[in-house]
N, C-alpha and C positions, 0 to 999 in steps of 0.2 A: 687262261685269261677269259674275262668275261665280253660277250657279245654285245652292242648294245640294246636296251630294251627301253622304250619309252612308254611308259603308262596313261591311257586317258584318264579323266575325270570317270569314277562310273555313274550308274545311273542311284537315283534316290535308294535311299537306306539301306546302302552297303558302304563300308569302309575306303575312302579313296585313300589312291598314290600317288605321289607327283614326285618325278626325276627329276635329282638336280644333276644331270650328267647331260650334258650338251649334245643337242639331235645330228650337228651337219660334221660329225667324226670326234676321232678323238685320240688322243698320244699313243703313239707305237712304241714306246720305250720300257720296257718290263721295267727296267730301275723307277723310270720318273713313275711308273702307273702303281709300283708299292710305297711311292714317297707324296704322291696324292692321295690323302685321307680326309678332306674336306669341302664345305660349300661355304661360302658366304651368299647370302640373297638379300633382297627385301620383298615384305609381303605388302601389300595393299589392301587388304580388309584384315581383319582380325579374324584368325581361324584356330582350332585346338592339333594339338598334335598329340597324337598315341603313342608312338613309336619310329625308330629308326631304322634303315636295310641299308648292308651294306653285301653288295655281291662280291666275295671276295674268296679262296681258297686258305681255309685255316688249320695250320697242322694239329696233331693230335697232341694234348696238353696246352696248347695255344690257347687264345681267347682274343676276344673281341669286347669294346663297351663305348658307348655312345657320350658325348658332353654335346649340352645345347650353352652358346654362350653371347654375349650381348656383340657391341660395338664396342665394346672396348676392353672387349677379352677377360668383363667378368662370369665367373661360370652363371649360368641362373638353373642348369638342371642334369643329372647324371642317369644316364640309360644303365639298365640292367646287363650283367656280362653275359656270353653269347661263349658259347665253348665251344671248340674246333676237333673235328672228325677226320681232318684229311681230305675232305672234298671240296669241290667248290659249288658254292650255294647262298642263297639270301642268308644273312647274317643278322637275326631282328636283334633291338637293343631295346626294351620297352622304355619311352620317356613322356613323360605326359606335362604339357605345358599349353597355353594359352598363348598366342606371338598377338602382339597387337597390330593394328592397321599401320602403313608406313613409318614401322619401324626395322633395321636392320641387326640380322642375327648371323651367326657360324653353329654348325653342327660339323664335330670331327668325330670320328672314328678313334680309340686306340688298342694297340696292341699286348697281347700280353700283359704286361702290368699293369695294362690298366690306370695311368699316370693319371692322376688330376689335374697337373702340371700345365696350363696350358704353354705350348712351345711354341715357338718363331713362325707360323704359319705364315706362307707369302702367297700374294694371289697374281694374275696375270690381268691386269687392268682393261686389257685391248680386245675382249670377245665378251662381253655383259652377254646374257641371254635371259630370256624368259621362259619358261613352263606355268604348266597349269592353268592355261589360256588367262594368262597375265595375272593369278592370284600370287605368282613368286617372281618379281622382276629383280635387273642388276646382280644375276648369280655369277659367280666367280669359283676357279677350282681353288684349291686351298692347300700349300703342299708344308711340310715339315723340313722342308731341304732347299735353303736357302740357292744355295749353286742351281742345284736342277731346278727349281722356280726363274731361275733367272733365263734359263733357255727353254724356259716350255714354249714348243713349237705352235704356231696356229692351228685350230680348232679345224679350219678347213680339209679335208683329203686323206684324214686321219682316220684310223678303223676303230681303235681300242679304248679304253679309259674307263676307269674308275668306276664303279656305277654306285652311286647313293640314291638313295630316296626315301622322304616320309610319309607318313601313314598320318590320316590326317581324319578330323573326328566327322561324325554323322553332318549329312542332308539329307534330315528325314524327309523333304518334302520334293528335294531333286529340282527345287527352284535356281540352284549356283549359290545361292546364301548356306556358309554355314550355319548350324543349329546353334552356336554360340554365338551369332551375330543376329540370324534370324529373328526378326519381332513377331514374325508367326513360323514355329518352326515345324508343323505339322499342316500345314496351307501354304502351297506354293504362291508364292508372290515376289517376284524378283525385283518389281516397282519398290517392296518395301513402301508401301504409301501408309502414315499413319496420322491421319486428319487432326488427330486432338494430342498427339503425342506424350500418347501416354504408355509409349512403350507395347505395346499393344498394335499390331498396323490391321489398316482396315478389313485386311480379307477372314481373318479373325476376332475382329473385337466386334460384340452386339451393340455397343455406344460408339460409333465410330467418331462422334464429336464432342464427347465426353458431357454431355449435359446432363447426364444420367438419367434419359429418357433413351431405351432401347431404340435401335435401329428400327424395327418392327413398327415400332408406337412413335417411332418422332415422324414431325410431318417437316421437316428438315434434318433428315440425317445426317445430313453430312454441316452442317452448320448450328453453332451450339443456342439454344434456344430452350431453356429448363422449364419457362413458363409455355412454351407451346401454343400462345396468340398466334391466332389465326382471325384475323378482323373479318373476311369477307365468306369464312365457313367453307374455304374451297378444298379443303384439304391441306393446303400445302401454307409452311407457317410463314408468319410476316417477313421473318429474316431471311427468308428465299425464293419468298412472292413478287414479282416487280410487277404486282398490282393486287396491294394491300385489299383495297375496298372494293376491287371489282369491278368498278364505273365500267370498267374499258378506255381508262386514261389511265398509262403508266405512271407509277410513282412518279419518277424521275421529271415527269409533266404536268404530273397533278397536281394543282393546288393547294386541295386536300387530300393527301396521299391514305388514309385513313379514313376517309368519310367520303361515302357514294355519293356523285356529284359529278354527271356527265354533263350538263352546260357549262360546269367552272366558270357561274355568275361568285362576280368579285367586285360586289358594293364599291368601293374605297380606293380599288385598285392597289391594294397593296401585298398583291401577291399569293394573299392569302382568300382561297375562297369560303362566302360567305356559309357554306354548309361547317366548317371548321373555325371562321374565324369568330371568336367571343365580342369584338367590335367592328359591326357589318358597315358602318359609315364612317368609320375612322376618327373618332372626337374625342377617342382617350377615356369612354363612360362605357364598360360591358353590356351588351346588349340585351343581359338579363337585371339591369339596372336603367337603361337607358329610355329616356318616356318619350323617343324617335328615333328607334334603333337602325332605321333605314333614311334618315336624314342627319347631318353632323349638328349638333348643339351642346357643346360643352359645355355651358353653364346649366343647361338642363330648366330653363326658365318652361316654367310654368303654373299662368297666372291664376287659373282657376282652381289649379292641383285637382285635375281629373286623372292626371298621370299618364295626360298626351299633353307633348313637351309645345310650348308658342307656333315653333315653326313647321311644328302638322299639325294642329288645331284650328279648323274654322272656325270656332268660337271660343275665343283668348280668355274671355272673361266667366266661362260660361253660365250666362243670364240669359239664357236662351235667343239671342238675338246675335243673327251673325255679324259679326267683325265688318262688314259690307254695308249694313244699315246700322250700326250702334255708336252713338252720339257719343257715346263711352267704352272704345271696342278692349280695352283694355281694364277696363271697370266694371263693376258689374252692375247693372241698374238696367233692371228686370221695363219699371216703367216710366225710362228714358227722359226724370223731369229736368226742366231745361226754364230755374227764377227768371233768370232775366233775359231768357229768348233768344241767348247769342250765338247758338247751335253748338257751343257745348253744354253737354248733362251736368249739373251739378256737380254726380259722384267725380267729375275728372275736370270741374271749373275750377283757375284758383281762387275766384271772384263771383261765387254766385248770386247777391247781390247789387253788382255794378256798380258800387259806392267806391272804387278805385282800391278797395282797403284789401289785399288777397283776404281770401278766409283761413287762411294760419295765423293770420297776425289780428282779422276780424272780431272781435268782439259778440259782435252780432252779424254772423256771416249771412243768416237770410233775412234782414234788415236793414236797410242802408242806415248808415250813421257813421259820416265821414269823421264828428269830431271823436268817435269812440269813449265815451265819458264809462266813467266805471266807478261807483263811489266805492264800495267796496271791494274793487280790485278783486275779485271773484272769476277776473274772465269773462264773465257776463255782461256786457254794456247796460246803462243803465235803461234803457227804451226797450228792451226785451227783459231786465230783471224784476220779477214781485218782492224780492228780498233783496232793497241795496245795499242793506250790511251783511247778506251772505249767513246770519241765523238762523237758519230756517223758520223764522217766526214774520210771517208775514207784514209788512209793510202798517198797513191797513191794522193791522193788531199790536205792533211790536210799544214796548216803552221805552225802549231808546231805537228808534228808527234808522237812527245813521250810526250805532254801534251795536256790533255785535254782542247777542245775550240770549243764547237759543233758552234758558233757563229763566229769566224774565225777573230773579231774582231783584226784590227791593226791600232790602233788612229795613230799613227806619220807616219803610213803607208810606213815603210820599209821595208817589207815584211816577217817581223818577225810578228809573234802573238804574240798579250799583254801578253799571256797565258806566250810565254818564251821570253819574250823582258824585261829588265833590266829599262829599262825608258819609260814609254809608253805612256805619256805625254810631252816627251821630256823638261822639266821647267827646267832640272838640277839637281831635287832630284831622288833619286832610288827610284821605287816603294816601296822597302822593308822601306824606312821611309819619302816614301810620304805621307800626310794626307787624300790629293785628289789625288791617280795613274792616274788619266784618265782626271785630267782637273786642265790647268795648273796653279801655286798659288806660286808662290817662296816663298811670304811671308808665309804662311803655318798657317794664323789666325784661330782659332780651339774657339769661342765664349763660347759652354758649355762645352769642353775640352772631348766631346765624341770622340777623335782620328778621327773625322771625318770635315776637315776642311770646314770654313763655305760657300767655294767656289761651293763645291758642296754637302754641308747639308742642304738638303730643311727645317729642324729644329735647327735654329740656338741655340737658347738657351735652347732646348731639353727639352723641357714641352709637350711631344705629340704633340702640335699641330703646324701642317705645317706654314711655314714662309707665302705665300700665304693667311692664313686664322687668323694671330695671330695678334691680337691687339697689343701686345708687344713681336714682334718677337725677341726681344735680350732681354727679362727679363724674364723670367721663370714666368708661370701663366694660369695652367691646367684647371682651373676655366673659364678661358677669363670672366670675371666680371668686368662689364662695366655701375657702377651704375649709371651713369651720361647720359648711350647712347652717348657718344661724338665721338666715336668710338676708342679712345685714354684706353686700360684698365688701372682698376685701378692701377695694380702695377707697371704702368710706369703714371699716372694722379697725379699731385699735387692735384687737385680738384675733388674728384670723385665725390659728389653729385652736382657739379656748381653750389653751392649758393653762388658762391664768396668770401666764406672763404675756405684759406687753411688748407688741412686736417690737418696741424699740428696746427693748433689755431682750429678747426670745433669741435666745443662740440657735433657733429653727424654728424660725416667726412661721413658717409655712407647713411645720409637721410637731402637732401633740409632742413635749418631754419635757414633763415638770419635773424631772430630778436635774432637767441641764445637764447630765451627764455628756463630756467630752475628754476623750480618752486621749488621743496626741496632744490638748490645751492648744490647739489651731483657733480657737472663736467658733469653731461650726461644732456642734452635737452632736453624738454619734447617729443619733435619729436620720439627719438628714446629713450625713458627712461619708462620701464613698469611700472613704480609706482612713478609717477610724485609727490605725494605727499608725498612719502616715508615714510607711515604707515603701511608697510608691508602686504597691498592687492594691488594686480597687477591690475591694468588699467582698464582692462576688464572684472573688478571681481567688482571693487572696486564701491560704488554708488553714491560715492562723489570724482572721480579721483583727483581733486587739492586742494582738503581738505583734513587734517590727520583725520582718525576716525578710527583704528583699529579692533574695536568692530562692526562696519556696521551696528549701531542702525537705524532701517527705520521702525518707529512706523506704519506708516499707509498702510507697506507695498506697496508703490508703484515705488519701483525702486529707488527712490533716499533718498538717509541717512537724519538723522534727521541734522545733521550738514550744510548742503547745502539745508535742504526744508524748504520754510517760511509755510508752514502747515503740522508741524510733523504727523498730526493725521488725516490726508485728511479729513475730515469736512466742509471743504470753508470757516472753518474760520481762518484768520492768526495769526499765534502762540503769535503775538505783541496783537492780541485782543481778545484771546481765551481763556476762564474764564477754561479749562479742555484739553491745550496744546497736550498732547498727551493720548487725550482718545475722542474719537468720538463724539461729541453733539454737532450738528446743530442746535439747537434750544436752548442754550446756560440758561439752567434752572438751575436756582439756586434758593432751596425753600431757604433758610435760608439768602439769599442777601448777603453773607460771602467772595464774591470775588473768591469761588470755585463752580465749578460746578457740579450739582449732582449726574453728570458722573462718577469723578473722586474723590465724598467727600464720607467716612461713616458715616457721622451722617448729615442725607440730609437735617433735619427739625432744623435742633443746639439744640438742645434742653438740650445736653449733654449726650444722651445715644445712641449709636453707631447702624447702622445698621446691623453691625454684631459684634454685642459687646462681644459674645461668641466666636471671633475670630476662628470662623469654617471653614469660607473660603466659607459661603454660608449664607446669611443674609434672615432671616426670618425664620430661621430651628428652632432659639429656640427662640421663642416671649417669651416678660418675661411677667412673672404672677402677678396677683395684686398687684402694687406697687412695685414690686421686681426692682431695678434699675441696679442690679451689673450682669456681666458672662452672658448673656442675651442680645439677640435680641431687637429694637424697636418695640414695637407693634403696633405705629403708627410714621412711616417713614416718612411720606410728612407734618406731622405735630407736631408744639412742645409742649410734654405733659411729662414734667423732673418726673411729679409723676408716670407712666405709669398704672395708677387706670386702670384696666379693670375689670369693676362689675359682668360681666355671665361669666368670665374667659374661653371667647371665641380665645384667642391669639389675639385678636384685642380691640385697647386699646378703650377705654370709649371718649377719643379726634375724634377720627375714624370710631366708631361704631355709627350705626343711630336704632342702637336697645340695650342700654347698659347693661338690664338687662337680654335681649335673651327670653325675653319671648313672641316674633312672633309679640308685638306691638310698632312702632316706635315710639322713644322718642316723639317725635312732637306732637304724638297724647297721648302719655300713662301718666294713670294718677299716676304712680308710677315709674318713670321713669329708678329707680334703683335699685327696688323691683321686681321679676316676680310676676303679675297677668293677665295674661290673660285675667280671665273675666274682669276686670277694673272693679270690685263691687266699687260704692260709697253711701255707705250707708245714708250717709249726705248731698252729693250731693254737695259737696262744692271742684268740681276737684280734689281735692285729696283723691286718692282711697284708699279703707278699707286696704290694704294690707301695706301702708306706711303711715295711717292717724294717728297718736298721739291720737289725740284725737276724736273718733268718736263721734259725737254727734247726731245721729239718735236718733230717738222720744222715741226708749226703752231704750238706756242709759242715755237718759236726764231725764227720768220717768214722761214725757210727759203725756201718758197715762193711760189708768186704772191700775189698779193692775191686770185686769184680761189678760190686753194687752199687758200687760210687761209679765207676766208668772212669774214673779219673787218673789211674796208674800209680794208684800211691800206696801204701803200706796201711790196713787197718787198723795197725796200732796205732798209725804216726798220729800225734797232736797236732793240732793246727798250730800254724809258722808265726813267725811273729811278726811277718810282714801279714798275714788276712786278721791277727787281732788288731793289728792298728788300723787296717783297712773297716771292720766291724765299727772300731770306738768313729770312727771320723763317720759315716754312715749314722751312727747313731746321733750323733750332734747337730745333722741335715736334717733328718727326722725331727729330731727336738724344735728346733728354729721351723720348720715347716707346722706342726703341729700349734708353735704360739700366734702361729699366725691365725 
């Protein structure tokens, strides 16, 4: 029996073991301790196992073999068998498997056969333990024998048991982390710290925070920061500076956590210091826009537009006079005149006159002149105006003084201006209902009745365009359309297109055809009529303009309709001698001599069975099968075969095939021509091969020879029976009916 032996952990990169065999004793019963064969555990990290030991005594021809299996007694892996010498000794079982963290597994032991079976294994619930300084908790013995499980004694006070234990994979670095769990498995770090988690932990990754600026070169290694700002040049980057700009005020205090700024003066007081903030008085206007960026003024008035805003400006108006002496601080007026002495300046009196009248509504604001007279309504009162009527022709000069006549104009030249002369024209009529005031017309003839008589209406009949420039200056005709160029427009031309018919007989008053030619009899000409043949395609559409063809059938595609082309089917040959009209064949083949061409026939050879008699829409897809004549393709197309016999039932009929039996030798030469033989055996030698000969009559079935030559046991003499002649003739009749086929 085996002693007990508990295994520590060992040290870095050598192979541990860990006993699942309980430290504080163990079963004294040789039965129970060969009827315990197993461990149930759970592990707590995920670790690899290598292998299996079992310390056991194994006779000679015995054997030993490992099963790793889940919770629930499916197997997940089978150790290597372990062969028995007769001694007792560690029993390895090699099993290699991967156990995950806080999950529960069995490892048994079996005997001899080696059973994959998993059996009734019972555990004893009341002694859990741990090994492995707790990488295997909740182990349990595991026995095969129901009875003895049920009185397995306590673990206490006990000497002997079982011993198992596994072998379990590298800690290259001897940190307690397996290499299969380890994030650095060659740098001990039992922390497992891994800042950017990237699988990677810090004591070996050079990015410990994954920014992909090295450890070495980040000035925040351990917090991710790609761009590397550093505001205040210290070294160490904003993301883990808690004093960005240096002032010597923490972020957390500062202001302006990012802009140097040890007073943290805050204009506005809102929080934000004025080293950072874009509006240092708070008026809602940026301080690189605002024209008093350290005083609030949101409308941003400023009256001089110096681009220093009212409310920091000493001089508002800027007239060089401050705000404090200026009669007009908000005005500008350099030298402060002040009409009527009442201490306000003019530029900002609404009354600088003192005649009660404001000077908006004044007339003559530096004049008094309460009744504001204006004869010419000029705005100008008349005690301040040299021109009452607002002509620029002075007063003192003018010929009608109290109307307006900047041009002084006096046509009948009496020294009255047109402006107030009653007849200015002198004709007789009063301006007030002359047509033409200025040029004289008694008659008073008014063409397009615009009040403007035609004497002097450079547009007589009032179509825009100038008499000067109008083809029918007394007919109205904005167009000036002159389809004839006669220079006569049409709305005053009888003839506009001068083909010598009058537009009111002209079946295309608007387009030259003195033959009138019009093809549908519609009333319009074919000259100006878009669908000359009035089948409802227009002209220029249509591929047969003076043929009806609705449809626009043009078989051969080239432009013009089948109704107007003597070769519907472009071919070169004409439709009057083209055996396949409208279907392309220049070479005008016709197997069947039918008068059709075998262009445009489906059944090319006549034979009566259709090249696409399966009506598929694609002839040859279904060749018909031996003799089969209906629902079926021809099997020979070019030739006429009504029975469609195909002997090898190759899709091609026996009419068309030059091998009909398919057996590799052409008819011409084969001596079976609708039997396969290959070899062409002719036993007889009389052309016709064994394979389709009736009646062979080689030297053994004629009984020619010996009896010993024949092999047959019968008398050389003997004649054939008259049971193999009848057999012959009926053979021969098969043959026959085979052959017509």
């Amino acid at each position: 029996m085996a002693l007990l032996l508990l295994v520590a952990l060992p040290s870095a990169a050598s192979a541990q073991t860990v006993d699942l065999t309980p430290s504080d004793g163990t079963p004294s019963n040789d039965t129970l301790y060969w009827s315990v064969r197993g461990y149930q555990f759970t592990v707590t990290q995920e670790v690899s196992i290598e292998a299996a030991e079992w310390f056991v005594d194994v006779p000679n021809g015995g054997s030993v073999a490992a099963r790793l299996y889940d919770a629930s007694g499916n197997q997940l892996a089978a150790g290597t068998v372990s062969a028995g010498d007769g001694t007792e000794k560690w029993h390895i079982s090699q099993l290699s498997y991967t156990l995950q963290a806080n999950t529960t597994y069995t490892v048994a032991f079996y005997c001899d056969s080696v059973s994959t079976t998993y059996f009734d294994y019972q555990h004893n619930p009341t002694q859990p333990f741990s090994a492995g300084n707790g990488l295997f908790t909740n182990i349990y013995n595991r026995s095969a024998n129901s009875s003895t499980a049920d009185t397995y004694p306590d673990y206490q006070g006990n000497t002997w048991a079982p011993m198992i234990r596994l072998v379990l994979g590298d800690d290259t670095d001897g940190d307690g982390i397996f290499d299969t769990s380890d994030n650095c498995p060659t740098v001990a770090n039992a922390s497992q710290l891994d800042t950017d988690g990237d699988g990677a932990g810090d004591a070996c990754d050079d990015d410990d925070d994954g920014d992909t600026v090295a450890d070495t070169a980040d000035n925040c290694p351990l917090t991710a920061n790609t761009n590397q700002t550093d505001t205040d040049g210290d070294g160490a980057g904003d993301v883990c500076d808690d004093d960005d700009d240096g002032d010597a005020v923490a972020d957390t205090a500062d202001n302006c956590p990012l802009a140097a700024n040890a007073n943290q003066t805050d204009t506005d007081g809102d929080g934000i210091g004025d080293a950072c903030d874009d509006d240092d008085d708070g008026d809602t206007i940026a301080d690189t826009a605002d024209n008093c960026p350290m005083t609030a003024n949101t409308n941003q008035t400023d009256t001089d537009g110096d681009d220093a805003g009212d409310v920091c400006d000493d001089d508002d108006d800027g007239d060089t006079v401050a705000d404090t002496a200026d009669n007009c601080p908000m005005t500008a007026n350099t030298n402060q005149t002040d009409t009527d002495g009442d201490g306000a300046g003019d530029e900002c009196d609404d009354d600088d006159d003192g005649d009660t009248i404001a000077d908006t509504a004044d007339n003559c604001p530096g004049v008094p002149n309460a009744n504001q007279e204006d004869l010419d309504g000029d705005g100008a009162g008349d005690v301040c105006d040299d021109d009452d009527d607002g002509d620029t022709v002075a007063d003192t000069a003018d010929n009608c003084p109290m109307t307006a006549n900047t041009d002084q104009t006096d046509t009948d030249g009496d020294g009255d201006g047109d402006a107030c002369d009653g007849d200015d024209d002198e004709d007789g009529v009063v301006d007030t209902l002359d047509n033409c005031p200025t040029t004289p017309n008694a008659a008073q003839t008014d063409t397009d009745g615009d009040d403007a008589g035609d004497a002097c209406d450079d547009d007589d009949d009032g179509d825009t365009v100038a008499d000067t420039a109008d083809n029918c200056p007394l007919v109205a005709n904005i167009d000036q359309a002159d389809n004839d160029g006669d220079g006569a427009g049409d709305a005053c031309d009888a003839d506009d297109d001068n083909d010598t018919f009058a537009d009111t007989l002209d079946n295309c008053p608007g387009v030259p055809n003195d033959t009138q030619v019009d093809t549908d009899g519609d009333g319009q000409g074919d000259a100006c009529d878009e669908d000359d043949d009035d089948d409802g395609v227009l002209d220029v559409d249509d591929n047969c303009a003076t043929e009806p063809n609705d449809t626009q059938a043009d078989a051969d595609g080239d432009g013009t309709g089948d109704v107007c082309d003597d070769d519907d089917d472009g071919d070169t040959i004409a439709d009057t001698a083209d055996n396949c009209p409208l279907v392309a064949n220049t070479d005008q083949t016709d197997t069947d001599n039918d008068g059709t061409g075998d262009a445009c026939e489906d059944d090319t050879d006549g034979d009566g069975i259709g090249d696409d008699g399966d009506a598929s829409g694609t002839a040859g897809d279904n060749a018909c099968a031996d003799a089969v004549v209906t629902d079926c393709d021809d099997n020979c197309p070019g030739i006429a075969n009504p029975d469609q016999f195909d002997a090898d039932g190759d899709g091609m009929g026996d009419a068309c095939d030059d091998d009909d039996d398919g057996d590799t030798v052409a008819d011409t030469v084969d001596n079976c021509p609708q039997t396969p033989n290959t070899d062409q055996a002719d036993g007889d030698a009389d052309d016709i091969g064994d394979a389709c000969d009736d009646v062979d009559d080689s030297p053994a079935q004629l009984g020619t020879g010996s009896a010993a030559d024949s092999g047959c046991g019968c008398s050389s003499t003997q004649g054939p029976s008259n049971a193999a002649l009848a057999l012959l003739v009926l053979l021969g009749l098969v043959g026959l009916r085979r052959r017509r086929r």
